[in-house]
C-alpha positions in Angstrom: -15.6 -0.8 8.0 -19.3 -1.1 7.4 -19.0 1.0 4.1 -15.9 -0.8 2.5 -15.3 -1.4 -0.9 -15.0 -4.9 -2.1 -13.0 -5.5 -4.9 -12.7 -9.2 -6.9 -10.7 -9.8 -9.8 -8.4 -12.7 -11.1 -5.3 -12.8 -12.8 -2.2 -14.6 -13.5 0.8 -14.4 -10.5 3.2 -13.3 -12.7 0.8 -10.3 -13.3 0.2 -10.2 -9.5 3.8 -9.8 -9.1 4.3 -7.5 -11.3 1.5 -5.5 -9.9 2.7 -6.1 -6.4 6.2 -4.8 -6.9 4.9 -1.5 -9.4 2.5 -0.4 -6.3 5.1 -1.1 -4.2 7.6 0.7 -5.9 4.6 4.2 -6.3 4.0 3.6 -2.4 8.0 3.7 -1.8 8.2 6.7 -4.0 5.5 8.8 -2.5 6.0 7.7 1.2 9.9 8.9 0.4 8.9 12.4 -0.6 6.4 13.0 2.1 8.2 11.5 4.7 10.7 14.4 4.6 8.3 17.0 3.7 8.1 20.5 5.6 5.1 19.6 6.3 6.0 16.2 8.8 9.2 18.0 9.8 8.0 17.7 13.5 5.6 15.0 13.5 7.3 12.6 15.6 8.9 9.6 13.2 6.6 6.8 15.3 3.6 9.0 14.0 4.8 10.7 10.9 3.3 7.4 8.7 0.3 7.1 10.0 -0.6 10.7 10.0 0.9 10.8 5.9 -1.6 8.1 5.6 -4.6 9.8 7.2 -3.7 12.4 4.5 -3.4 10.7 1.4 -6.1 8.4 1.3 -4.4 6.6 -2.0 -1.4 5.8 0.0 -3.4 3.5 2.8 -5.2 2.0 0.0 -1.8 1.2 -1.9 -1.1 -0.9 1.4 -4.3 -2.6 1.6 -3.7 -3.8 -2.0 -0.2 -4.9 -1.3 -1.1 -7.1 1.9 -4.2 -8.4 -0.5 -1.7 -9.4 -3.7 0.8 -10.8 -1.0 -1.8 -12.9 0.7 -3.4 -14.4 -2.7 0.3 -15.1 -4.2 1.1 -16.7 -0.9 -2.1 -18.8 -0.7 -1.4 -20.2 -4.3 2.1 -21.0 -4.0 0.8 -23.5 -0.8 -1.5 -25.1 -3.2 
């Protein structure tokens, strides 16, 4: 990913949890009403994610920001 978007910023965990569980509560949401779209009706259900993901861009970069708020909150609850 040559062309990727870095992002930095610092904040409480109790606000990285709270963000962590809101996104993860849109991303829930949104994968729920897509997943049983017309539209994915007969995409496979091994593929239907990934191809809702190739089409809405927002939703891949939900999970990105998930795994990155999961991975900081982890790291400072070792320290």
């Amino acid at each position: 990913m040559g062309n990727a978007v870095i992002v930095t910023t610092q904040m409480p965990p109790d606000q990285a949890r709270a963000l962590r569980a809101a996104v993860r509560a849109q991303y829930r949401t949104s994968l729920n009403e897509h997943w049983y779209a017309d539209e994915y009706r007969h995409v496979p259900e091994k593929a239907r994610h990934e191809r809702i993901l190739e089409k809405f861009p927002v939703m891949a970069a939900q999970i990105s920001l998930l795994a990155a708020l999961s991975l900081s909150l982890k790291a400072v609850k070792q320290s």
